[in-house]
N, CA, C and O atoms as CSV, one atom per row, in Angstrom:
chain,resi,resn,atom,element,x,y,z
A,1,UNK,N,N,91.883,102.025,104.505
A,1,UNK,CA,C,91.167,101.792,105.739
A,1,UNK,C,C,92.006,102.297,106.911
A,1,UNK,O,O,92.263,103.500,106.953
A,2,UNK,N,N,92.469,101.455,107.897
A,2,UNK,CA,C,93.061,102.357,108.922
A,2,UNK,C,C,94.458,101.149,108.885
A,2,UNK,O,O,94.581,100.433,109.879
A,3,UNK,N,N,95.295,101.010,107.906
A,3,UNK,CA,C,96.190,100.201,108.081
A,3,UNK,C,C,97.839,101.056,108.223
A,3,UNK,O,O,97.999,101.904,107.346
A,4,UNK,N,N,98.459,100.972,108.748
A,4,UNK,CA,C,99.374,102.537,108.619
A,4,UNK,C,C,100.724,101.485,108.230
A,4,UNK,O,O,100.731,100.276,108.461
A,5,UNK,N,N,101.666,102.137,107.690
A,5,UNK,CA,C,102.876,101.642,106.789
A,5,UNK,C,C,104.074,102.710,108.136
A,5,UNK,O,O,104.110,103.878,108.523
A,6,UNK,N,N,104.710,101.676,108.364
A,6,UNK,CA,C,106.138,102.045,109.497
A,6,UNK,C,C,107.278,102.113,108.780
A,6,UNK,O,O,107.704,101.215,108.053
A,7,UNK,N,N,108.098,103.830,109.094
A,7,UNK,CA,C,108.993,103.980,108.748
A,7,UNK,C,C,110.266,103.868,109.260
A,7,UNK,O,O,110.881,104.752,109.856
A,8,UNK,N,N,110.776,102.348,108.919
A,8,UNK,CA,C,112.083,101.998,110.356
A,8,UNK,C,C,112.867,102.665,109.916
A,8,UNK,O,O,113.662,103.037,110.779
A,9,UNK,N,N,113.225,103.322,108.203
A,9,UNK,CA,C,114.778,103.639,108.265
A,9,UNK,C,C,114.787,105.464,107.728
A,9,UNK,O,O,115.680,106.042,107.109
A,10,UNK,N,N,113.449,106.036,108.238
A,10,UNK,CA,C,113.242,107.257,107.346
A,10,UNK,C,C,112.194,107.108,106.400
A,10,UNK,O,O,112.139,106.158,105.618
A,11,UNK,N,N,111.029,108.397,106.477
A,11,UNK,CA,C,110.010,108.462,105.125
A,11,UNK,C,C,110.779,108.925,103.640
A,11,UNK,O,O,110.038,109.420,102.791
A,12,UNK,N,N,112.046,108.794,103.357
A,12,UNK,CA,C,112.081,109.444,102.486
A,12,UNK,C,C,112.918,107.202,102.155
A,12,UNK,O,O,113.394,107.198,101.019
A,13,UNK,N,N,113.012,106.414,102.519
A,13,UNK,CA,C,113.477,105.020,102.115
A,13,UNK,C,C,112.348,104.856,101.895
A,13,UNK,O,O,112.335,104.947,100.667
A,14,UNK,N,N,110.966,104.603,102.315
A,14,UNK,CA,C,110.107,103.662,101.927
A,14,UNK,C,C,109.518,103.153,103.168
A,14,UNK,O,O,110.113,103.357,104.227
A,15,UNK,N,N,108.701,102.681,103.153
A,15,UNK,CA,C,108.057,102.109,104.424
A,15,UNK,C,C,109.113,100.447,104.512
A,15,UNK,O,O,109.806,99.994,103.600
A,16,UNK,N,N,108.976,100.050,105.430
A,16,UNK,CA,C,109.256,98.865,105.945
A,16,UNK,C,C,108.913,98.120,106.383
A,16,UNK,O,O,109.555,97.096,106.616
A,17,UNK,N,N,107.348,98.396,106.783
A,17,UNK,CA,C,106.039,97.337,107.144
A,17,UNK,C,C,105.202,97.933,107.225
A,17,UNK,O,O,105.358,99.067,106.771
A,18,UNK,N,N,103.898,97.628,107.785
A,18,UNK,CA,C,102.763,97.941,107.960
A,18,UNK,C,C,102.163,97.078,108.914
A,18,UNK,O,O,102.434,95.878,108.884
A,19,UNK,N,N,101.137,97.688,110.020
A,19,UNK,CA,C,100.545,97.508,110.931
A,19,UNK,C,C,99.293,97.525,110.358
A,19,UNK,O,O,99.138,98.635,109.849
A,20,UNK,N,N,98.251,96.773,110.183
A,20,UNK,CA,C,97.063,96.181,109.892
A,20,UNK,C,C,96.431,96.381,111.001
A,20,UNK,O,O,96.736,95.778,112.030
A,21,UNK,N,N,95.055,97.628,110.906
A,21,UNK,CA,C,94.487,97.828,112.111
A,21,UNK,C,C,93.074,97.304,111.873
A,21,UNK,O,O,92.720,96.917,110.759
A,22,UNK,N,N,92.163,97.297,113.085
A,22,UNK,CA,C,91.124,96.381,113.498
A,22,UNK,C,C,90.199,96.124,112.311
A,22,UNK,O,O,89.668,95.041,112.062
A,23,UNK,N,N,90.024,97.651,111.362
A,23,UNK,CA,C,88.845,97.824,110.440
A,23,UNK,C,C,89.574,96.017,109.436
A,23,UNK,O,O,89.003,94.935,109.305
A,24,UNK,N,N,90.813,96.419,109.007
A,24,UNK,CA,C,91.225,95.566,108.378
A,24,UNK,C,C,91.074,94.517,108.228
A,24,UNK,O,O,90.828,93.893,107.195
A,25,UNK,N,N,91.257,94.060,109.661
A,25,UNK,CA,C,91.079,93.034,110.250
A,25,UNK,C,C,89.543,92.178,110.231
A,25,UNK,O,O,89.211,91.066,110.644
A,26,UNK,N,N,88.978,93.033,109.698
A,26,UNK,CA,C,87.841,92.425,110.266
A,26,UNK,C,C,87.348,92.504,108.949
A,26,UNK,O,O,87.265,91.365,108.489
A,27,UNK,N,N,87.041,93.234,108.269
A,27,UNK,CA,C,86.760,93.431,106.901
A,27,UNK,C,C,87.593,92.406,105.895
A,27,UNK,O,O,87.062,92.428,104.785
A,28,UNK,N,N,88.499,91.700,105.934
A,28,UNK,CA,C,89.600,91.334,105.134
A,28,UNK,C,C,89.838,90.004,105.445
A,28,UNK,O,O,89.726,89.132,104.583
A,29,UNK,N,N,90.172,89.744,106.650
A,29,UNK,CA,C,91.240,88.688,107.072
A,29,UNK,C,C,90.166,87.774,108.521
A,29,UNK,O,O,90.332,86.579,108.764
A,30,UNK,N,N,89.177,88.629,109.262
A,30,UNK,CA,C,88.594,87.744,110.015
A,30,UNK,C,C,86.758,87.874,109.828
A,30,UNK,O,O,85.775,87.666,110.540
A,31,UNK,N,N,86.998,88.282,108.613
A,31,UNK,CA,C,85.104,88.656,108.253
A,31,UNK,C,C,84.282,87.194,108.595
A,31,UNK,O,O,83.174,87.583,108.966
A,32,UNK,N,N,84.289,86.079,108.635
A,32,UNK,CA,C,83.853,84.743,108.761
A,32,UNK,C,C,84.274,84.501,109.769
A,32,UNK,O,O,83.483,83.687,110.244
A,33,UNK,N,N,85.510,84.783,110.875
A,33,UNK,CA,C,85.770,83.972,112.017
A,33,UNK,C,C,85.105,84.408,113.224
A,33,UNK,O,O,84.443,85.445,113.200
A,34,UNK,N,N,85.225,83.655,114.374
A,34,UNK,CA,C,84.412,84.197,115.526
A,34,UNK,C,C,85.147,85.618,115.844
A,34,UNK,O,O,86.192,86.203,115.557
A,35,UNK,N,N,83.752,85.851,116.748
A,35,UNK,CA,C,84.329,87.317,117.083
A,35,UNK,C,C,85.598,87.297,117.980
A,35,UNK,O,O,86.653,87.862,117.689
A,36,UNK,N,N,85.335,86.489,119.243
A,36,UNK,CA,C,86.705,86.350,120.030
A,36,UNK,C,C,88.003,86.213,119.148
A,36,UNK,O,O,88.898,86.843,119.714
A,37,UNK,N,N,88.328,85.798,118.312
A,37,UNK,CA,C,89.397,85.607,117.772
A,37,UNK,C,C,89.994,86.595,116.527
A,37,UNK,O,O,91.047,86.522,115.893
A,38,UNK,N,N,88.535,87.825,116.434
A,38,UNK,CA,C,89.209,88.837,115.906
A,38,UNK,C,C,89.172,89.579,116.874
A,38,UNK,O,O,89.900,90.534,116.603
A,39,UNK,N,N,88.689,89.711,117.978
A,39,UNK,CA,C,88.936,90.640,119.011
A,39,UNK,C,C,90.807,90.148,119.718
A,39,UNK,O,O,91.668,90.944,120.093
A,40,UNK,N,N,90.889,88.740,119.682
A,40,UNK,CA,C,92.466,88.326,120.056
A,40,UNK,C,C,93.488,88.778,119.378
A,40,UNK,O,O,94.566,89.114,119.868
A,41,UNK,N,N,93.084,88.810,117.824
A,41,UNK,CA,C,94.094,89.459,116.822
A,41,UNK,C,C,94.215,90.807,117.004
A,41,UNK,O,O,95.439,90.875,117.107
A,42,UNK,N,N,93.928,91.623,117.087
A,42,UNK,CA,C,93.585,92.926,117.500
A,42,UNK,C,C,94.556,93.298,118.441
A,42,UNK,O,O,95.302,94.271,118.336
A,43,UNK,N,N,94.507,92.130,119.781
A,43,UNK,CA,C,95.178,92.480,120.766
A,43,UNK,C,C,96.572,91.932,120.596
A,43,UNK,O,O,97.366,92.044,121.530
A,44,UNK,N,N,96.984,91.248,119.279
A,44,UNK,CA,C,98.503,90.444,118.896
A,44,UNK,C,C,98.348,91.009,118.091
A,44,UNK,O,O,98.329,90.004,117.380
A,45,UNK,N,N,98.111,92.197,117.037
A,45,UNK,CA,C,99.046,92.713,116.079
A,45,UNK,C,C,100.129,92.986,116.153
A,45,UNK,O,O,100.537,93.895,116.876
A,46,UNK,N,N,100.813,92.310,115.465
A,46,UNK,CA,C,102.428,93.601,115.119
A,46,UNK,C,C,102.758,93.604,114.200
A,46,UNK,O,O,102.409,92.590,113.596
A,47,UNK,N,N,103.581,94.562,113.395
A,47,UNK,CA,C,103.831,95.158,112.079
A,47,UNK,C,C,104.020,94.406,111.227
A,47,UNK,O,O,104.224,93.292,111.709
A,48,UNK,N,N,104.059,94.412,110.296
A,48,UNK,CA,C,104.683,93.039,108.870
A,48,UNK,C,C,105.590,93.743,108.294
A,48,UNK,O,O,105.448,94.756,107.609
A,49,UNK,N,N,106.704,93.086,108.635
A,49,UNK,CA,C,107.781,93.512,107.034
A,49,UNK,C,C,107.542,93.710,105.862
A,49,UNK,O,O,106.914,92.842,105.257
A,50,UNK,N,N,107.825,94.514,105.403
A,50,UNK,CA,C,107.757,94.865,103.483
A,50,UNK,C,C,109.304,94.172,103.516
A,50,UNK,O,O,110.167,94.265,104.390
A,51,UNK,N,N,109.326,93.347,102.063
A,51,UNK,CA,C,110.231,93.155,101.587
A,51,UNK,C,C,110.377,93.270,99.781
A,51,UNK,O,O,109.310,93.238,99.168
A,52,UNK,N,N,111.330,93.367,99.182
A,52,UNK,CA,C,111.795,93.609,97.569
A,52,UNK,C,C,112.095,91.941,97.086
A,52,UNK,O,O,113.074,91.207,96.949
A,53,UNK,N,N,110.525,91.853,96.922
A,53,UNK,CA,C,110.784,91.178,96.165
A,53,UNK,C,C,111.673,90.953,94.897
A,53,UNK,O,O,111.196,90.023,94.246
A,54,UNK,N,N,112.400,91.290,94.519
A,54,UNK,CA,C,113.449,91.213,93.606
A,54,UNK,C,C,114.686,90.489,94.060
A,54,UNK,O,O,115.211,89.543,93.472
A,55,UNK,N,N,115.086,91.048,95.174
A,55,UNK,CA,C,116.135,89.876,95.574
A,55,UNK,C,C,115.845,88.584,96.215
A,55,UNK,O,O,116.729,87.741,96.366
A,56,UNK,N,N,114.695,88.415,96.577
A,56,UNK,CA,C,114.204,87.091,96.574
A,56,UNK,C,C,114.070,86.159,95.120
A,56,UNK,O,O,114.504,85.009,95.069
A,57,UNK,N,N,113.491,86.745,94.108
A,57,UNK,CA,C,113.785,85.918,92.648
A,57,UNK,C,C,115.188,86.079,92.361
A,57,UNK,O,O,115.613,85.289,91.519
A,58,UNK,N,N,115.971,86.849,92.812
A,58,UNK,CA,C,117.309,86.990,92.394
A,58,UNK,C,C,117.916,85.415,93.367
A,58,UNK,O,O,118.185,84.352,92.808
A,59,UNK,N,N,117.996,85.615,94.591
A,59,UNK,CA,C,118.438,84.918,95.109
A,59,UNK,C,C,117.674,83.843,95.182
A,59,UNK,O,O,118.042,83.030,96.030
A,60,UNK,N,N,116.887,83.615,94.674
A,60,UNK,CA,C,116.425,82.061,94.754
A,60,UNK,C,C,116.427,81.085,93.310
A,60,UNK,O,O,116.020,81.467,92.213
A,61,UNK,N,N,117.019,79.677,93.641
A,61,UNK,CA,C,117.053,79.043,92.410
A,61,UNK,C,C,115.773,77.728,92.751
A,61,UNK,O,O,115.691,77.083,93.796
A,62,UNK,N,N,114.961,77.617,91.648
A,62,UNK,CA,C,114.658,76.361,91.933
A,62,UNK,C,C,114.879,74.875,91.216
A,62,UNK,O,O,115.451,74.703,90.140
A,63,UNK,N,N,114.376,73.987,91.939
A,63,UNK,CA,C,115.077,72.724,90.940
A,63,UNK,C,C,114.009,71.714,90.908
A,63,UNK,O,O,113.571,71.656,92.057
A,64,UNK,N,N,113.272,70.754,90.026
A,64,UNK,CA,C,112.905,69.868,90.238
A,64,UNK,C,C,113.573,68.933,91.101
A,64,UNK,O,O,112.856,68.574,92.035
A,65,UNK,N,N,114.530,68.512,91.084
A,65,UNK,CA,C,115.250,67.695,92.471
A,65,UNK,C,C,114.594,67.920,93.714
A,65,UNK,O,O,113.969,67.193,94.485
A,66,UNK,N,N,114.922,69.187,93.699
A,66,UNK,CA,C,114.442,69.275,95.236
A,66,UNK,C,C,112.976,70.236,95.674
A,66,UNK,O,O,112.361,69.944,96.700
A,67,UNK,N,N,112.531,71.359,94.797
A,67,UNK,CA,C,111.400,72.168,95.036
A,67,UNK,C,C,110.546,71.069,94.185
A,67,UNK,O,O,109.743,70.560,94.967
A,68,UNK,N,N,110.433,70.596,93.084
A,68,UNK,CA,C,109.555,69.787,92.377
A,68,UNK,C,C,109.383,68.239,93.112
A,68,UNK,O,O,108.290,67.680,93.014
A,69,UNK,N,N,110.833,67.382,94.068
A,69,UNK,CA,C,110.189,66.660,94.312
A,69,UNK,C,C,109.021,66.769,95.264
A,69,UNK,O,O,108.259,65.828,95.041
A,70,UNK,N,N,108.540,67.608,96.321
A,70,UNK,CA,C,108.046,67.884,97.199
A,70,UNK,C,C,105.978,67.826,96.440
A,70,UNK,O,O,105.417,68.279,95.442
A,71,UNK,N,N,105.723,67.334,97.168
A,71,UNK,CA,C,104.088,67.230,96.234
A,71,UNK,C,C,103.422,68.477,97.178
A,71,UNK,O,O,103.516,68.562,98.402
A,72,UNK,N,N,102.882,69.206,96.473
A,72,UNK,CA,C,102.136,70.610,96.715
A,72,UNK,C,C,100.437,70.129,96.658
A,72,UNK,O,O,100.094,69.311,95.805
A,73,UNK,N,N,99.440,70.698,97.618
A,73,UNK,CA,C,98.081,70.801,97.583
A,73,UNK,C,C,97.723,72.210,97.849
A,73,UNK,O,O,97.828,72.681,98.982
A,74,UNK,N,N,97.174,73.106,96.527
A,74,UNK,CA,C,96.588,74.525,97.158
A,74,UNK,C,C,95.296,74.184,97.847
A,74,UNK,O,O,94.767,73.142,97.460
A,75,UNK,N,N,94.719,74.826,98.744
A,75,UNK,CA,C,93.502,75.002,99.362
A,75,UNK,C,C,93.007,76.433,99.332
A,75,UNK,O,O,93.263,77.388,100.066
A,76,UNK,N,N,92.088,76.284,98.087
A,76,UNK,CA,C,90.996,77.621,97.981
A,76,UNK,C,C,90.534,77.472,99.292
A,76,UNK,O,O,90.114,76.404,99.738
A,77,UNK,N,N,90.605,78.542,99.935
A,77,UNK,CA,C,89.605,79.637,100.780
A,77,UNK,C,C,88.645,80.365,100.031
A,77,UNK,O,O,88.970,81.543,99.881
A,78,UNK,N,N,87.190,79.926,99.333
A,78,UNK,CA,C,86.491,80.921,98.518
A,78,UNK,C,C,85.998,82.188,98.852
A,78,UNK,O,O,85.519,82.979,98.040
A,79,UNK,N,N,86.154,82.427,100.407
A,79,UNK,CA,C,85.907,83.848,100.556
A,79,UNK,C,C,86.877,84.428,101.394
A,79,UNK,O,O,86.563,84.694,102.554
A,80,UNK,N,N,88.053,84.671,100.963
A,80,UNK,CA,C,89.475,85.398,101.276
A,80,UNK,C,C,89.164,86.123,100.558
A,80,UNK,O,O,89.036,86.102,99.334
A,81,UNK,N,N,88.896,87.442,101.929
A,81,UNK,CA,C,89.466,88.648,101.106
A,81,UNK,C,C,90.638,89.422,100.844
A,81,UNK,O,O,90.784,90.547,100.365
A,82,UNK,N,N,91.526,88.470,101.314
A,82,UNK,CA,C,93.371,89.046,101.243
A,82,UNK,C,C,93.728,88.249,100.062
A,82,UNK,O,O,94.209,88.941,99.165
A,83,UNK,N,N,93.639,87.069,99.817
A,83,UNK,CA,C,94.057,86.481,98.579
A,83,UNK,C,C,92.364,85.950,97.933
A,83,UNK,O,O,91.705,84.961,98.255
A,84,UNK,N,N,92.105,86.847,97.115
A,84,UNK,CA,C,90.845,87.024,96.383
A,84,UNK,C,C,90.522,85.452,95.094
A,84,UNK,O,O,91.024,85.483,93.970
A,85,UNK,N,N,89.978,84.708,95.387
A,85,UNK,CA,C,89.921,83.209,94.641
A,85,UNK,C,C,90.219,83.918,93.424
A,85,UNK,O,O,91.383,83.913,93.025
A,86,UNK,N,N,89.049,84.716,92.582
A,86,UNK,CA,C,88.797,85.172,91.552
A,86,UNK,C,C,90.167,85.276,90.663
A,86,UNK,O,O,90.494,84.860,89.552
A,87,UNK,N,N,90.847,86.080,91.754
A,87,UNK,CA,C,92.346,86.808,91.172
A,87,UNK,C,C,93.879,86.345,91.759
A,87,UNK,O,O,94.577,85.860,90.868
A,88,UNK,N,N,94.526,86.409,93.104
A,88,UNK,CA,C,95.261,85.760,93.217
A,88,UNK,C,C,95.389,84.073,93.501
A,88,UNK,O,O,96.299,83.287,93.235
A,89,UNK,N,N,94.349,83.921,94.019
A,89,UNK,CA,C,94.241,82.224,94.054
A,89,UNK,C,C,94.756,81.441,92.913
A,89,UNK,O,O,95.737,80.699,92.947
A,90,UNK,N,N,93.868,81.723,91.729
A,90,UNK,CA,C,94.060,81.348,90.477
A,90,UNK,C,C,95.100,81.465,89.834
A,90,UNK,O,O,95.597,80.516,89.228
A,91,UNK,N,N,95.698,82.863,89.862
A,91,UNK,CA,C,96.991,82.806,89.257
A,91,UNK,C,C,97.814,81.967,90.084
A,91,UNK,O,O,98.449,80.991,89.685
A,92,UNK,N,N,97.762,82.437,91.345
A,92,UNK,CA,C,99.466,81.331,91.976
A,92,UNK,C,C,99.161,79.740,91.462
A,92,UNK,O,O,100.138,79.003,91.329
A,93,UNK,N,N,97.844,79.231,91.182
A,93,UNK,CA,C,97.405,77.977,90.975
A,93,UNK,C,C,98.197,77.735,89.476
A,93,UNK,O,O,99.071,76.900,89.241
A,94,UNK,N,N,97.732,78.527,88.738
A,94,UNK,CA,C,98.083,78.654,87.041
A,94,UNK,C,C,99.623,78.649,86.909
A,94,UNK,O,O,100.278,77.970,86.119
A,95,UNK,N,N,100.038,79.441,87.734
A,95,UNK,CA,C,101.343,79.715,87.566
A,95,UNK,C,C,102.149,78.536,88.176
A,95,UNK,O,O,103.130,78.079,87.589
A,96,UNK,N,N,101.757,78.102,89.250
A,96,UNK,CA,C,102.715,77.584,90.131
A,96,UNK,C,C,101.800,75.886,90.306
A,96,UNK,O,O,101.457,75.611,91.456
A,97,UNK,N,N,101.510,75.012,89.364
A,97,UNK,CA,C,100.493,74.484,89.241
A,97,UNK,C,C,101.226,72.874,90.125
A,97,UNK,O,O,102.051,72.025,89.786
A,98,UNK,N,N,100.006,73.208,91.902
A,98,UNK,CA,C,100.268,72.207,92.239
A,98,UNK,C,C,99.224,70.533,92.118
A,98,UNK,O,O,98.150,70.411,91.529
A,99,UNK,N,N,99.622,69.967,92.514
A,99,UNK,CA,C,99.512,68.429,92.457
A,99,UNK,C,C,98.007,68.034,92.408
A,99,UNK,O,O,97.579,67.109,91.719
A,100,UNK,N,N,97.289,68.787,93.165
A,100,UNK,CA,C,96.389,68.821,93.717
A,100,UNK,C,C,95.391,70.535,93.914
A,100,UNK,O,O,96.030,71.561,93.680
A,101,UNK,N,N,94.607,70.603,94.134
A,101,UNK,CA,C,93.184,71.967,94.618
A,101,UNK,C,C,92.146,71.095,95.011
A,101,UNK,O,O,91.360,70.382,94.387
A,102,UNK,N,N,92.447,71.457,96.812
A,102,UNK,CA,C,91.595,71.389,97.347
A,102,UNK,C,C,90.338,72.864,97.802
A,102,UNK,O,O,90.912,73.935,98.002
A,103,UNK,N,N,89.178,72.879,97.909
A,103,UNK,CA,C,87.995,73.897,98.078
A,103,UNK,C,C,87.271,73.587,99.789
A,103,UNK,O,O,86.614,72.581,100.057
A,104,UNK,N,N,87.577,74.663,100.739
A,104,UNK,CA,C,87.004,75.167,101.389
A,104,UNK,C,C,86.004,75.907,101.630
A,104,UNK,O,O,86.403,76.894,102.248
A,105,UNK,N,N,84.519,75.950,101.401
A,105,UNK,CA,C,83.739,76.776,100.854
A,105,UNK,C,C,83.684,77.694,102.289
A,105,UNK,O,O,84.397,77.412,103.252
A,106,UNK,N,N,82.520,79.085,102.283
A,106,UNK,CA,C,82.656,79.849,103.448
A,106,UNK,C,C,83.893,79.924,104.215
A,106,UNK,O,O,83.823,80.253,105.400
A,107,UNK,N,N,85.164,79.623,103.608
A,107,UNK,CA,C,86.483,79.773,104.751
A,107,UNK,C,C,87.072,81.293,104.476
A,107,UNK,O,O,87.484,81.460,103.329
A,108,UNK,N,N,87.166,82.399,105.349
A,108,UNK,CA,C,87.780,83.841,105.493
A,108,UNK,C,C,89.350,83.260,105.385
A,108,UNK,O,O,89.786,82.109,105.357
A,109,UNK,N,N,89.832,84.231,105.350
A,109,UNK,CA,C,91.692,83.987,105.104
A,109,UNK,C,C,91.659,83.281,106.344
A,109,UNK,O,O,91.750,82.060,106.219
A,110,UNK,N,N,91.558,83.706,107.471
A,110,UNK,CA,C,92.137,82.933,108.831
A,110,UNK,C,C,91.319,81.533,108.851
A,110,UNK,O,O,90.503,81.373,109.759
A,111,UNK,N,N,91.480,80.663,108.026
A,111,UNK,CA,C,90.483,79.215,107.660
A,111,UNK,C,C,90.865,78.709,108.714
A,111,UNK,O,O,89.869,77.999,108.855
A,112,UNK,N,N,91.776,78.356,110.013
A,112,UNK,CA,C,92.097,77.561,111.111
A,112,UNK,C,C,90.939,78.227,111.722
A,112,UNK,O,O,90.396,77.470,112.527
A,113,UNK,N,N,90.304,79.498,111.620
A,113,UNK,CA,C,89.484,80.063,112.682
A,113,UNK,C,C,88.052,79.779,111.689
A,113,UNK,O,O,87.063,79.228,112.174
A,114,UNK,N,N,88.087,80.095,110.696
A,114,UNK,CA,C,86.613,80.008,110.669
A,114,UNK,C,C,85.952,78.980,110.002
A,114,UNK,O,O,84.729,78.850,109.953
A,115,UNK,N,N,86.843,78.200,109.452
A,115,UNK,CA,C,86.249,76.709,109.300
A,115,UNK,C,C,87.520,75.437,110.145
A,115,UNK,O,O,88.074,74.556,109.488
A,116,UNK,N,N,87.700,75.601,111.341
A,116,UNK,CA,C,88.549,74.565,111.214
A,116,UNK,C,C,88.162,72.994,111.061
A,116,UNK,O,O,88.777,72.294,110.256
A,117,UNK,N,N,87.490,72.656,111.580
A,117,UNK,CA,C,86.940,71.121,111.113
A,117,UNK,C,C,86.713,71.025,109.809
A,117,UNK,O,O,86.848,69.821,109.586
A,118,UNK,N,N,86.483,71.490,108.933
A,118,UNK,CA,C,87.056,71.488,107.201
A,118,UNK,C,C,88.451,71.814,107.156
A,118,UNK,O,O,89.224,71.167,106.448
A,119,UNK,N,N,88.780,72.672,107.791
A,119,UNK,CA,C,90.459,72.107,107.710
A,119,UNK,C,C,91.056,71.380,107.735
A,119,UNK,O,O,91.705,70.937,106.787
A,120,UNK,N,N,91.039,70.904,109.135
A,120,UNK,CA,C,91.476,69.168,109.540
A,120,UNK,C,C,91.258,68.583,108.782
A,120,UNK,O,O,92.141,68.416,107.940
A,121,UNK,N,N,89.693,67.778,108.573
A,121,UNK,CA,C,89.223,67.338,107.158
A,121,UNK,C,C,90.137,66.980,106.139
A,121,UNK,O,O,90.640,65.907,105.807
A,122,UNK,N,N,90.245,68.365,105.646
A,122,UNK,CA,C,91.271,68.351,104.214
A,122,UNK,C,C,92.834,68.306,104.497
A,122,UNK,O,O,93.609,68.081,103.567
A,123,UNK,N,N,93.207,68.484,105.563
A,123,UNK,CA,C,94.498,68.505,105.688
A,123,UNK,C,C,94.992,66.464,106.149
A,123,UNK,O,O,96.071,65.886,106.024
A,124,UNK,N,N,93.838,66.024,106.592
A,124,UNK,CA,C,93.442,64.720,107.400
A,124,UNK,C,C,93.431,64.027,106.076
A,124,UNK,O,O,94.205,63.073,106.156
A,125,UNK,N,N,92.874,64.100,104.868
A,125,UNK,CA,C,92.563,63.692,103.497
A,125,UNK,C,C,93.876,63.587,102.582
A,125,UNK,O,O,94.346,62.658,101.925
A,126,UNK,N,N,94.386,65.260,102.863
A,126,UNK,CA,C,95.405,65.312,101.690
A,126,UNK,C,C,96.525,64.664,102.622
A,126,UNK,O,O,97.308,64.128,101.838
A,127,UNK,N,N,96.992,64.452,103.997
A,127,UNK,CA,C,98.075,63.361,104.510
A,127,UNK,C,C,97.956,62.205,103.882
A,127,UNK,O,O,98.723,61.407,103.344
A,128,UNK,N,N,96.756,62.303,104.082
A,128,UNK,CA,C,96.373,60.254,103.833
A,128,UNK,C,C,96.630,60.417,102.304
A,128,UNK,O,O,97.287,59.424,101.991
A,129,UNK,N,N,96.436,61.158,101.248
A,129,UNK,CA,C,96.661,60.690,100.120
A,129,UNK,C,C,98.303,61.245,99.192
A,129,UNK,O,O,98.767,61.211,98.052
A,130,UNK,N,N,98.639,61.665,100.402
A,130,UNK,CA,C,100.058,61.902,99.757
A,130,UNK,C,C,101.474,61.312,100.683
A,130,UNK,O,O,102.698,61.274,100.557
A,131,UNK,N,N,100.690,61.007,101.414
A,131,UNK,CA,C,101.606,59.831,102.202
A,131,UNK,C,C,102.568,58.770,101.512
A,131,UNK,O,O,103.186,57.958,102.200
């Protein structure tokens, strides 16, 4: 689409982020939210870091002590089109299987924008029950 990849250290290293432009934006990440607030994003883009993932699993240990005591709730967004229910939702769920799945129905990735009173809701719900 029109998303362009920034070369901070030279095209011949690799990109180093990417700038996510409007089509993106709107198609992907604010297809369900009001218009003002993909017209706001638009006007606050800035680039995203790429990072290698590899030295992040390298350098990270985890522990039940301390990453397991922490109680986890995923919240499906069923119509994210950046993290797709079908496909990544599920796996990070499968893989990384938290405490709880909570379901947002009609929520786009930006769910504070296009459902927020089901947000609250569930975020208002899962306090109270993991308190």
């Amino acid at each position: 689409m029109d998303t362009e990849f920034v070369y901070s250290n030279g095209q011949e290293k690799g990109p180093t982020s990417l700038l996510l432009g409007p089509k993106v934006l709107a198609t992907n990440f604010y297809q369900l939210s009001p218009a003002e607030d993909l017209t706001l994003a638009t006007y606050l883009v800035r680039p995203v870091p790429l990072f290698d993932e590899s030295s992040l699993l390298k350098d990270s240990t985890f522990t039940n002590e301390k990453y397991g005591s922490v109680r986890r709730v995923y919240v499906v967004c069923d119509k994210d089109n950046v993290l797709k229910e079908e496909q990544l939702q599920r796996w990070l769920i499968k893989n990384n299987p938290p405490d709880d799945v909570e379901f947002i129905h009609d929520a786009d990735h930006m769910v504070m924008f296009s459902k927020p009173r089901e947000l609250c809701s569930c975020l208002l719900m899962i306090s109270r029950k993991y308190h």
